[in-house]
PQR file with spaces between the fields and no chain letter, atoms N, CA, C, O and H, PARSE charges and radii, in Angstrom:
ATOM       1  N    UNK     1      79.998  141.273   83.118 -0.4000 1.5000
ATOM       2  CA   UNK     1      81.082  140.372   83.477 -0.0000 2.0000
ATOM       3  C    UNK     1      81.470  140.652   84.923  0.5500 1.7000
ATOM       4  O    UNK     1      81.502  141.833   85.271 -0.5500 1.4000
ATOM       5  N    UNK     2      81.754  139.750   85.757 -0.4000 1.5000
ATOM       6  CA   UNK     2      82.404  139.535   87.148 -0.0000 2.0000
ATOM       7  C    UNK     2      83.356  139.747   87.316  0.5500 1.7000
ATOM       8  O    UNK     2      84.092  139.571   86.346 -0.5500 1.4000
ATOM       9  H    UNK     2      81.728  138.791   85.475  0.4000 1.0000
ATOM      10  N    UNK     3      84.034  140.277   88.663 -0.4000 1.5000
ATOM      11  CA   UNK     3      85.238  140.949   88.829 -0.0000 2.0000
ATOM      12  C    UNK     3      85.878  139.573   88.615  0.5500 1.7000
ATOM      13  O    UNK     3      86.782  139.564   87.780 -0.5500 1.4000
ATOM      14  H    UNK     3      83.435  140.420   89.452  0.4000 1.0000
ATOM      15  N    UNK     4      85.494  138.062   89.387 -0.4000 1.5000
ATOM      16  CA   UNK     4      86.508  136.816   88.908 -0.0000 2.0000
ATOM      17  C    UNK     4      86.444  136.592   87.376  0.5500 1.7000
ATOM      18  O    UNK     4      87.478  136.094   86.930 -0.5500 1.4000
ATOM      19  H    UNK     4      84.760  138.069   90.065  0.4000 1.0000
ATOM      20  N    UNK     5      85.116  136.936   86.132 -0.4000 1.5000
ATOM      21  CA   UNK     5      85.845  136.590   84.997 -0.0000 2.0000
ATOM      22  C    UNK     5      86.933  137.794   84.795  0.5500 1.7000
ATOM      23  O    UNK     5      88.119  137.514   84.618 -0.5500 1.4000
ATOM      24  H    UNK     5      84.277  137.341   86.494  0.4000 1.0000
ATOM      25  N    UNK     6      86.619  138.723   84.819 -0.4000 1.5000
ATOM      26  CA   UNK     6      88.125  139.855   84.294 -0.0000 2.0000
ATOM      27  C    UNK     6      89.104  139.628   84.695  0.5500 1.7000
ATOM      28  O    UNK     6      90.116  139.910   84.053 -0.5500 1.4000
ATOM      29  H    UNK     6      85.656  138.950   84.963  0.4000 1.0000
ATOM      30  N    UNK     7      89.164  138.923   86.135 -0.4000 1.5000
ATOM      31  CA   UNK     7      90.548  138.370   86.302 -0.0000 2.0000
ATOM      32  C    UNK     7      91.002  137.531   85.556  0.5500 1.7000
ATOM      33  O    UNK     7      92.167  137.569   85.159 -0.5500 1.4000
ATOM      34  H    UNK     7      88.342  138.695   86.657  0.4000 1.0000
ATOM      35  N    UNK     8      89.973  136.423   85.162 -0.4000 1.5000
ATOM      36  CA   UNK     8      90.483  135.322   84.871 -0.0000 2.0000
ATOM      37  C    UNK     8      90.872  135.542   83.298  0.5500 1.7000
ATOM      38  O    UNK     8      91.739  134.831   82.789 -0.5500 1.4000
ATOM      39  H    UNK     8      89.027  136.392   85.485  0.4000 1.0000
ATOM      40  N    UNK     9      90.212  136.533   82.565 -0.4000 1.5000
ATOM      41  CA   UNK     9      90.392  137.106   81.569 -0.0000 2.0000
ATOM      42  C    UNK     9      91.867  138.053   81.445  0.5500 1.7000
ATOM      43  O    UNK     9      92.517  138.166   80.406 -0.5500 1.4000
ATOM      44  H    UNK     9      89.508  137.111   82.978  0.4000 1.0000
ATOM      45  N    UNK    10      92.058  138.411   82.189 -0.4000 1.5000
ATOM      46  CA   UNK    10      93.191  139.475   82.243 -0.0000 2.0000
ATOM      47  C    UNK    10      94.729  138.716   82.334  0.5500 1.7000
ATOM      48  O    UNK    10      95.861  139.036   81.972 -0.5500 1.4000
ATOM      49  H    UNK    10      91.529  138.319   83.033  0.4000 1.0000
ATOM      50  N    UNK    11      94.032  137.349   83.127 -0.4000 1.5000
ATOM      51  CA   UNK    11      95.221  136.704   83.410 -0.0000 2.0000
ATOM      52  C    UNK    11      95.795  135.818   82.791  0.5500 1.7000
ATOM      53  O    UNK    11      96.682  135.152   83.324 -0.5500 1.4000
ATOM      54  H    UNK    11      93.112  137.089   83.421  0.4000 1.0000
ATOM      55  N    UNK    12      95.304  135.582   81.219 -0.4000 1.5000
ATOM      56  CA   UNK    12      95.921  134.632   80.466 -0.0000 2.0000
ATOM      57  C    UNK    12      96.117  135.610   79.435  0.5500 1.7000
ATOM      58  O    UNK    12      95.462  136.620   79.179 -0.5500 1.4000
ATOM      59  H    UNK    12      94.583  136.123   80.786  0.4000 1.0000
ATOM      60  N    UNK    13      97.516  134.949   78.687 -0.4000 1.5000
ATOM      61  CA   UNK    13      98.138  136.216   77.628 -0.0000 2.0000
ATOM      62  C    UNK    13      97.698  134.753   76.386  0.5500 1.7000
ATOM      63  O    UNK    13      97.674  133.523   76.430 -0.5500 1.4000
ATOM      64  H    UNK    13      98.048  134.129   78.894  0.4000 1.0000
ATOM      65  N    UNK    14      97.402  135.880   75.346 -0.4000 1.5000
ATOM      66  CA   UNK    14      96.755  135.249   74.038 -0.0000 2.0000
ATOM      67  C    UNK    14      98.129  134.924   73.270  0.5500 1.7000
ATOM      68  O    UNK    14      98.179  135.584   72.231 -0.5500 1.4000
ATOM      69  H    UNK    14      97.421  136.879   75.310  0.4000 1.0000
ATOM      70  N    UNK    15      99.659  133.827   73.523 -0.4000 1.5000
ATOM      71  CA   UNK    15     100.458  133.331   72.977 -0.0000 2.0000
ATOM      72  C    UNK    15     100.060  132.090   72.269  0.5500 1.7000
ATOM      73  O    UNK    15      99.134  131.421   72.726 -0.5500 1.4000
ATOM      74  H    UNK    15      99.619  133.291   74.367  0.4000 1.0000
ATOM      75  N    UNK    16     100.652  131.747   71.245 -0.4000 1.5000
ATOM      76  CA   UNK    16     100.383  130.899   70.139 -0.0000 2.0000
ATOM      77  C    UNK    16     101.062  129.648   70.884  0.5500 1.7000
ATOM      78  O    UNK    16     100.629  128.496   70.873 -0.5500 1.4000
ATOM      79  H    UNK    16     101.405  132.291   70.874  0.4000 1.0000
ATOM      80  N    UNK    17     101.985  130.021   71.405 -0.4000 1.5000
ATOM      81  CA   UNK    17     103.403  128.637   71.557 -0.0000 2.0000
ATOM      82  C    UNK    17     103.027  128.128   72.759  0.5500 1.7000
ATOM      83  O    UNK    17     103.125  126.915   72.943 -0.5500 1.4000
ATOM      84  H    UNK    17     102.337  130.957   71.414  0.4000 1.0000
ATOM      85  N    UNK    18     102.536  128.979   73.767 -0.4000 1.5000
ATOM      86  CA   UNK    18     102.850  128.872   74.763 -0.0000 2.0000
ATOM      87  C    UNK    18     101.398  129.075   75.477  0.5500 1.7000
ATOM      88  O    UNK    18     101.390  129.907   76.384 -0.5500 1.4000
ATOM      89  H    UNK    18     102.456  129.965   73.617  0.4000 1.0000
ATOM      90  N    UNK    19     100.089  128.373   75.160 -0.4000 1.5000
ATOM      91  CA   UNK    19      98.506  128.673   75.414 -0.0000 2.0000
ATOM      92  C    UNK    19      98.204  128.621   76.988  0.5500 1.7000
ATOM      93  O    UNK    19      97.065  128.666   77.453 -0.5500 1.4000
ATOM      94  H    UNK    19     100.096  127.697   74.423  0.4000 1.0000
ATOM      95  N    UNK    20      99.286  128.529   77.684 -0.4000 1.5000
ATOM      96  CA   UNK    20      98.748  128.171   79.485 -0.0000 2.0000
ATOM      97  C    UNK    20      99.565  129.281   80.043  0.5500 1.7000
ATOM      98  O    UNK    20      99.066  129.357   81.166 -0.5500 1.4000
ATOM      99  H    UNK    20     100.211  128.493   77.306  0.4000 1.0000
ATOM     100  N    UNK    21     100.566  130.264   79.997 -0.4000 1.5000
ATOM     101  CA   UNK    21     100.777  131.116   80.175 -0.0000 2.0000
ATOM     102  C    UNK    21      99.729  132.189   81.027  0.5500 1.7000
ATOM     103  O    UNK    21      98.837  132.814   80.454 -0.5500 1.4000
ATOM     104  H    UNK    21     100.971  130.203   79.085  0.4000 1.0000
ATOM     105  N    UNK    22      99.976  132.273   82.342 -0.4000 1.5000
ATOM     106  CA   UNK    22      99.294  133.218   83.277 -0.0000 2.0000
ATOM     107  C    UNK    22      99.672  134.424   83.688  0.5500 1.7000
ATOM     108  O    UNK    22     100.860  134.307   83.991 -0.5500 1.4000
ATOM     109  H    UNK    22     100.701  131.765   82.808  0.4000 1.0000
ATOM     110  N    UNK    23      99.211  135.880   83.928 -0.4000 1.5000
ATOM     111  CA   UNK    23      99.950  136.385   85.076 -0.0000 2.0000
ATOM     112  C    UNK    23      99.462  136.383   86.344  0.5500 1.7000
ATOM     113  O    UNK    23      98.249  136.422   86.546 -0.5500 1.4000
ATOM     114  H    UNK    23      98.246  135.976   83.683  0.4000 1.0000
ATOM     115  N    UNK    24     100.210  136.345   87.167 -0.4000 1.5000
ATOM     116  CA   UNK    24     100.140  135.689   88.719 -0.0000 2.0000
ATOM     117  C    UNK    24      99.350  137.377   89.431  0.5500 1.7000
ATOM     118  O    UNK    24      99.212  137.337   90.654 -0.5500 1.4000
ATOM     119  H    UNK    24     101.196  136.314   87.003  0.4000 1.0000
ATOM     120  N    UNK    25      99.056  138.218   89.003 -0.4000 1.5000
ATOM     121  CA   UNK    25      98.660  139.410   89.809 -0.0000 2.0000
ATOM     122  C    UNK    25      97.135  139.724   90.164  0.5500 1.7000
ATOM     123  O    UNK    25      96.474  139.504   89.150 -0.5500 1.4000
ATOM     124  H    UNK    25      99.169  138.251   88.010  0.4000 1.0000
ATOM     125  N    UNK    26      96.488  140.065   91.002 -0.4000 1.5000
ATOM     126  CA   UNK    26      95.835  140.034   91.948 -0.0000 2.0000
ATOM     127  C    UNK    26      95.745  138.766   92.693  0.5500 1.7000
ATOM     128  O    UNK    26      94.576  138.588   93.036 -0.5500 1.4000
ATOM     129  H    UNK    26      97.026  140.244   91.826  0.4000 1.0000
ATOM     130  N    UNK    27      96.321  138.066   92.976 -0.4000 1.5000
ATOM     131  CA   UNK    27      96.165  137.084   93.947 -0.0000 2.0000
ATOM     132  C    UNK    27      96.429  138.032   95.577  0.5500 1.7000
ATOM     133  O    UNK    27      97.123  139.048   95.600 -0.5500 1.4000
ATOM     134  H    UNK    27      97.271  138.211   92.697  0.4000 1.0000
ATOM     135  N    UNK    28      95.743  137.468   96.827 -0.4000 1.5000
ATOM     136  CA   UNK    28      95.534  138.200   97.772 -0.0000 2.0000
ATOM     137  C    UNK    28      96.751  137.378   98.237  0.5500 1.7000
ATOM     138  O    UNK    28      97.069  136.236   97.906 -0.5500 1.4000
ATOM     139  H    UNK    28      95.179  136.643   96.808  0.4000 1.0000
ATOM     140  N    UNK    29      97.406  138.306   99.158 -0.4000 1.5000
ATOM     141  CA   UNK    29      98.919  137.792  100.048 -0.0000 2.0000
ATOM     142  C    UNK    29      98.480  137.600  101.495  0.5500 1.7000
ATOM     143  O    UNK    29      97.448  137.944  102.071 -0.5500 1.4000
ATOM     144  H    UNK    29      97.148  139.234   99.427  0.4000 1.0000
ATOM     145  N    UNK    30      99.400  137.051  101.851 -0.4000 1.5000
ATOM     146  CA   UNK    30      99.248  136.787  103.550 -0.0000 2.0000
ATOM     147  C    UNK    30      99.199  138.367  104.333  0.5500 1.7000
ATOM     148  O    UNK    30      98.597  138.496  105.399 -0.5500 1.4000
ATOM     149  H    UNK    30     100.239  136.772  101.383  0.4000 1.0000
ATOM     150  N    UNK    31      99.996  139.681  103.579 -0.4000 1.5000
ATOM     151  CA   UNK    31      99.780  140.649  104.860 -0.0000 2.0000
ATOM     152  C    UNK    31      98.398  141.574  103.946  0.5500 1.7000
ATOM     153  O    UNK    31      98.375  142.787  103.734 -0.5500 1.4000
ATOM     154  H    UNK    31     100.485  139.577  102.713  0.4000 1.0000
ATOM     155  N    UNK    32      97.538  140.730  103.610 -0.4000 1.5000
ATOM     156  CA   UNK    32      96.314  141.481  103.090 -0.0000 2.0000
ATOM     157  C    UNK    32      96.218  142.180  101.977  0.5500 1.7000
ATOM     158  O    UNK    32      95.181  142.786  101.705 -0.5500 1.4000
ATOM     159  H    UNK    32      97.557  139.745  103.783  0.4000 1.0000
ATOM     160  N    UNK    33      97.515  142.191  101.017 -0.4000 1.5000
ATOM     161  CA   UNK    33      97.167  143.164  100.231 -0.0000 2.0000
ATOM     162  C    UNK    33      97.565  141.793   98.663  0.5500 1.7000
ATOM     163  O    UNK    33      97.396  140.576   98.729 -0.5500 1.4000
ATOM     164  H    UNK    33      98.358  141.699  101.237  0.4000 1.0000
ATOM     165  N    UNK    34      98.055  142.534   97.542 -0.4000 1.5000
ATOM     166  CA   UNK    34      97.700  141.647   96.402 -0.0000 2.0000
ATOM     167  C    UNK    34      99.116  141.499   95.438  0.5500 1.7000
ATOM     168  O    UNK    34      99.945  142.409   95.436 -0.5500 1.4000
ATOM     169  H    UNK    34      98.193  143.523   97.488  0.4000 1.0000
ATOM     170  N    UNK    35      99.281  140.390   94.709 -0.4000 1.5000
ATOM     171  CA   UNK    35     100.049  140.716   93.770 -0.0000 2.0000
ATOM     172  C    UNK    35     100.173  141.755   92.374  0.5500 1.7000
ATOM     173  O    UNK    35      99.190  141.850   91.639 -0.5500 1.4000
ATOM     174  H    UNK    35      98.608  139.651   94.710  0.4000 1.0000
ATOM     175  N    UNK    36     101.028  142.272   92.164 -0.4000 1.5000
ATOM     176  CA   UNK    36     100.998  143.384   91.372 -0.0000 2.0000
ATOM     177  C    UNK    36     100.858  142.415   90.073  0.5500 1.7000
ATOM     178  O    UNK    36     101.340  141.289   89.946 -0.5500 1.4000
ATOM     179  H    UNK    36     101.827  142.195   92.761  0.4000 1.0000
ATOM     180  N    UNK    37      99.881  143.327   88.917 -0.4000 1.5000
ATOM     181  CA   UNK    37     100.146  142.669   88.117 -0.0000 2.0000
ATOM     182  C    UNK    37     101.044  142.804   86.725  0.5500 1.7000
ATOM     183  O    UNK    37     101.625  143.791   86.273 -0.5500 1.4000
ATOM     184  H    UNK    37      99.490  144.241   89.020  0.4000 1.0000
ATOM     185  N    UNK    38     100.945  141.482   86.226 -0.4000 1.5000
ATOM     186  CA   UNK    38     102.482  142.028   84.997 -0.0000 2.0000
ATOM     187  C    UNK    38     103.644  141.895   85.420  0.5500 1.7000
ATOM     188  O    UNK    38     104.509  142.269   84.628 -0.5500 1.4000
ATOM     189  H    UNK    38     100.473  140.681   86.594  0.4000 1.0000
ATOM     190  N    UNK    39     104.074  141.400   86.623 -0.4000 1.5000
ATOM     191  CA   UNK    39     105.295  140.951   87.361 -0.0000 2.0000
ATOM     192  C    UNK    39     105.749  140.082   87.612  0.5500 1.7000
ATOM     193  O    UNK    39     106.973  140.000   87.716 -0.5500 1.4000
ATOM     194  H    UNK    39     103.371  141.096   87.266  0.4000 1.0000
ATOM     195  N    UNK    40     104.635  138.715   87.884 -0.4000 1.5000
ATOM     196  CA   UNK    40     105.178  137.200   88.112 -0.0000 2.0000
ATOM     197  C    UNK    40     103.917  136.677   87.439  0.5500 1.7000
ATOM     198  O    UNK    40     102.706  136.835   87.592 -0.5500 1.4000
ATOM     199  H    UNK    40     103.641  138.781   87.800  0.4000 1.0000
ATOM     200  N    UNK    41     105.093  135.663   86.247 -0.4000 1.5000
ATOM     201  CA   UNK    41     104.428  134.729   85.258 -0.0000 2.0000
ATOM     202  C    UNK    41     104.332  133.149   85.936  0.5500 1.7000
ATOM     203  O    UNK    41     104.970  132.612   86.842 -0.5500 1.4000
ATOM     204  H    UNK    41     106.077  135.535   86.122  0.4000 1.0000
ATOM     205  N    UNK    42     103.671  132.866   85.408 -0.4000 1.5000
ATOM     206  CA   UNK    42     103.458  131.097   85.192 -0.0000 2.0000
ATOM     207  C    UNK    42     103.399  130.471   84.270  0.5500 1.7000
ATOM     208  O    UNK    42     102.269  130.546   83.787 -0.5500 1.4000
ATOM     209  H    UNK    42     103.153  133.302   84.672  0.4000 1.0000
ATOM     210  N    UNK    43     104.375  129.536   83.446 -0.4000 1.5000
ATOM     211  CA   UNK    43     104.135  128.942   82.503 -0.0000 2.0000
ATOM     212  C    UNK    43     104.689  127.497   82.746  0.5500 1.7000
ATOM     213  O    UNK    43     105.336  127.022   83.680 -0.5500 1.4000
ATOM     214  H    UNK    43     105.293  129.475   83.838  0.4000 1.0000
ATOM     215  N    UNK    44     104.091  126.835   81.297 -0.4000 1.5000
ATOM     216  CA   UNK    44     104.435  125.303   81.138 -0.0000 2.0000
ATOM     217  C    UNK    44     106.215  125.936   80.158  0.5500 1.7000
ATOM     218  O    UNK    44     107.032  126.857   80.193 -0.5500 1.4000
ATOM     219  H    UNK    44     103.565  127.221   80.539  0.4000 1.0000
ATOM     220  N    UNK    45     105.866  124.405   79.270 -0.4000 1.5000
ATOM     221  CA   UNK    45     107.174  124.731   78.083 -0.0000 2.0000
ATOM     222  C    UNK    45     107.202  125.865   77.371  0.5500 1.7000
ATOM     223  O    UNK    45     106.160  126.111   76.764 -0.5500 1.4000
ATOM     224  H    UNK    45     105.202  123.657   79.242  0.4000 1.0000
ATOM     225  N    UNK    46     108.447  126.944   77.219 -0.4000 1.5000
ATOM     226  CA   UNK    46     108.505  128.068   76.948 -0.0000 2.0000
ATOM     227  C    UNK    46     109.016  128.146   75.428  0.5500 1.7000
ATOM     228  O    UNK    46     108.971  129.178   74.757 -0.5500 1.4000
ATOM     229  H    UNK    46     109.293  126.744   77.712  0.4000 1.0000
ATOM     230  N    UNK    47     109.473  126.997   75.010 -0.4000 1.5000
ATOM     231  CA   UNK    47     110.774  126.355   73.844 -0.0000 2.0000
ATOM     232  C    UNK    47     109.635  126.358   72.494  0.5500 1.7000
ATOM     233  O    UNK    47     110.060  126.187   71.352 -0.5500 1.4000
ATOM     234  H    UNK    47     109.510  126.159   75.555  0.4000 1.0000
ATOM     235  N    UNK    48     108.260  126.555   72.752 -0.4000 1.5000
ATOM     236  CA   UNK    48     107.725  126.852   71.343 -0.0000 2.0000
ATOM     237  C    UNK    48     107.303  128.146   71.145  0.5500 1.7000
ATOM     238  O    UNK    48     106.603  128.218   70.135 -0.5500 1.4000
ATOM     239  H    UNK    48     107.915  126.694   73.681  0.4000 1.0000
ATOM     240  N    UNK    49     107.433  129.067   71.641 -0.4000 1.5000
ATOM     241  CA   UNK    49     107.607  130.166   71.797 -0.0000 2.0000
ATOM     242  C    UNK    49     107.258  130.938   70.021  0.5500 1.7000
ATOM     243  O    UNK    49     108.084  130.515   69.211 -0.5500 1.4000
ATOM     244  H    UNK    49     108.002  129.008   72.461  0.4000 1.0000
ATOM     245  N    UNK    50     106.411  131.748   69.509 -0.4000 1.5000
ATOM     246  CA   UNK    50     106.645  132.140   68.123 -0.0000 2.0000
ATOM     247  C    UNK    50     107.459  133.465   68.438  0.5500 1.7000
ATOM     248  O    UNK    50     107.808  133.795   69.572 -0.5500 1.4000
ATOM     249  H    UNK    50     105.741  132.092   70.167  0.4000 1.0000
ATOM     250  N    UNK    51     107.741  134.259   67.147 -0.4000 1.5000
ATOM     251  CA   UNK    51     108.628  135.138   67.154 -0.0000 2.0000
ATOM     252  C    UNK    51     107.551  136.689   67.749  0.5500 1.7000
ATOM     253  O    UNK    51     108.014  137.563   68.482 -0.5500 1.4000
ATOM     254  H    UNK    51     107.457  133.991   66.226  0.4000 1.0000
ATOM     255  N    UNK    52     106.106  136.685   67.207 -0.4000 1.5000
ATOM     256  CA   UNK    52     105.424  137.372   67.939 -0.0000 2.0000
ATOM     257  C    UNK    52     104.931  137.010   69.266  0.5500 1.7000
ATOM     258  O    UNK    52     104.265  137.905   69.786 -0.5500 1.4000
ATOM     259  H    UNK    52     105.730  135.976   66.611  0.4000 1.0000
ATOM     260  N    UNK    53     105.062  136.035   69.899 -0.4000 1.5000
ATOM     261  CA   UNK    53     104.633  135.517   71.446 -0.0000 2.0000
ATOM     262  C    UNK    53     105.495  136.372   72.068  0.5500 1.7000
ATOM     263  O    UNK    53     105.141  137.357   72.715 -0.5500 1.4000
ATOM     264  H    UNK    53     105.603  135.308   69.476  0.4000 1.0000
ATOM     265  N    UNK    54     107.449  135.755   71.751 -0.4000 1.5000
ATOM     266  CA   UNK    54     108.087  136.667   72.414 -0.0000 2.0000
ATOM     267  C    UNK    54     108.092  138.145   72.382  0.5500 1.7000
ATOM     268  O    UNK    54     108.370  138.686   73.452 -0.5500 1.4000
ATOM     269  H    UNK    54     107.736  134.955   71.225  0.4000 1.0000
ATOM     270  N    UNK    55     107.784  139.074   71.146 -0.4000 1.5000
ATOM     271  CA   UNK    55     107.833  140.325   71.378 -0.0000 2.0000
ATOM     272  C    UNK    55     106.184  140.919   72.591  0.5500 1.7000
ATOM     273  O    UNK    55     106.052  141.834   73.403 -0.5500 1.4000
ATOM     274  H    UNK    55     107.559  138.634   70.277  0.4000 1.0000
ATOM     275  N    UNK    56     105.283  139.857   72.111 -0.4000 1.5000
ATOM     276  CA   UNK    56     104.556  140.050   73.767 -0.0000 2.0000
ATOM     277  C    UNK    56     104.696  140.109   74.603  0.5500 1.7000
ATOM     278  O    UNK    56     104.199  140.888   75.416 -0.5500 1.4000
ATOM     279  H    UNK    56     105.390  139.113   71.451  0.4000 1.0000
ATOM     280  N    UNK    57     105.586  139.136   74.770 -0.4000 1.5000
ATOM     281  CA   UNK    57     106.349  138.973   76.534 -0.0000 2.0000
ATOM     282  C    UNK    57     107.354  140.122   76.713  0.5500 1.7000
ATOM     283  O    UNK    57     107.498  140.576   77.848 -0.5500 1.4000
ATOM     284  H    UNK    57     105.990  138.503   74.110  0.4000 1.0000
ATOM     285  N    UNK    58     108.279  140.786   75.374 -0.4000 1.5000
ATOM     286  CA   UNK    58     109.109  141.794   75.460 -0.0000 2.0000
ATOM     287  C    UNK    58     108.541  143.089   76.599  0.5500 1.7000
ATOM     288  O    UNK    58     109.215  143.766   77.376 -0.5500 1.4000
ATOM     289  H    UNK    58     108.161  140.417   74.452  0.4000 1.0000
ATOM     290  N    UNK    59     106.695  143.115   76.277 -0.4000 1.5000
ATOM     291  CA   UNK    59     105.897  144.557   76.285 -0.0000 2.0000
ATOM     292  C    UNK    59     105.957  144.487   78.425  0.5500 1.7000
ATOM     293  O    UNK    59     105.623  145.475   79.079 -0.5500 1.4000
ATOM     294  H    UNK    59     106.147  142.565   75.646  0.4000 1.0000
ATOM     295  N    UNK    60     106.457  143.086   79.139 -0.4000 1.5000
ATOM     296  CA   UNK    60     106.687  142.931   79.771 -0.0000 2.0000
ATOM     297  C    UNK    60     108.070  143.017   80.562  0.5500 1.7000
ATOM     298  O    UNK    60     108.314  143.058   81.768 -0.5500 1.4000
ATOM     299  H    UNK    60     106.728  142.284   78.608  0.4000 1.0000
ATOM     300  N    UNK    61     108.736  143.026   79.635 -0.4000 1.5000
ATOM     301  CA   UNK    61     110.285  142.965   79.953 -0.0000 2.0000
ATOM     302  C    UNK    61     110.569  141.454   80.547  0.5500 1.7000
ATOM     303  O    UNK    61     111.223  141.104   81.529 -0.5500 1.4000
ATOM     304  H    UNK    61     108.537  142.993   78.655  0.4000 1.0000
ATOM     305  N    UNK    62     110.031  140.902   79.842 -0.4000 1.5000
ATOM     306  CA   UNK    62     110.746  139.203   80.389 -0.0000 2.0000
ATOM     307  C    UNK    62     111.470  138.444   79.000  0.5500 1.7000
ATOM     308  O    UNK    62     111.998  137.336   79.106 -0.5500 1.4000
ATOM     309  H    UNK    62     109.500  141.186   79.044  0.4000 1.0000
């Protein structure tokens, strides 16, 4: 596997409610270095959410 599939693998969380859910980390920044990951999400509608999706997102603190 390729360092872009593991990203691309790493970067979607396996939620039921909520299937487009990303995390935003390794993306490269303007002063050269990267986003941390596990820190900034991306999602669509959050409102179907199951009761185990959210304790996933808990393991995040969001």
């Amino acid at each position: 596997m390729s360092a872009d599939q593991t990203n691309t693998f790493q970067r979607r969380l396996d939620l039921e409610g909520a299937p487009n859910i990303r995390d935003l980390g390794g993306y490269a920044t303007a002063d050269g270095g990267t986003t941390r990951w596990g820190r900034i999400f991306r999602a669509g509608r959050l409102s179907a959410l199951t009761p185990s999706d959210k304790a996933t997102l808990q393991q995040f603190n969001l």
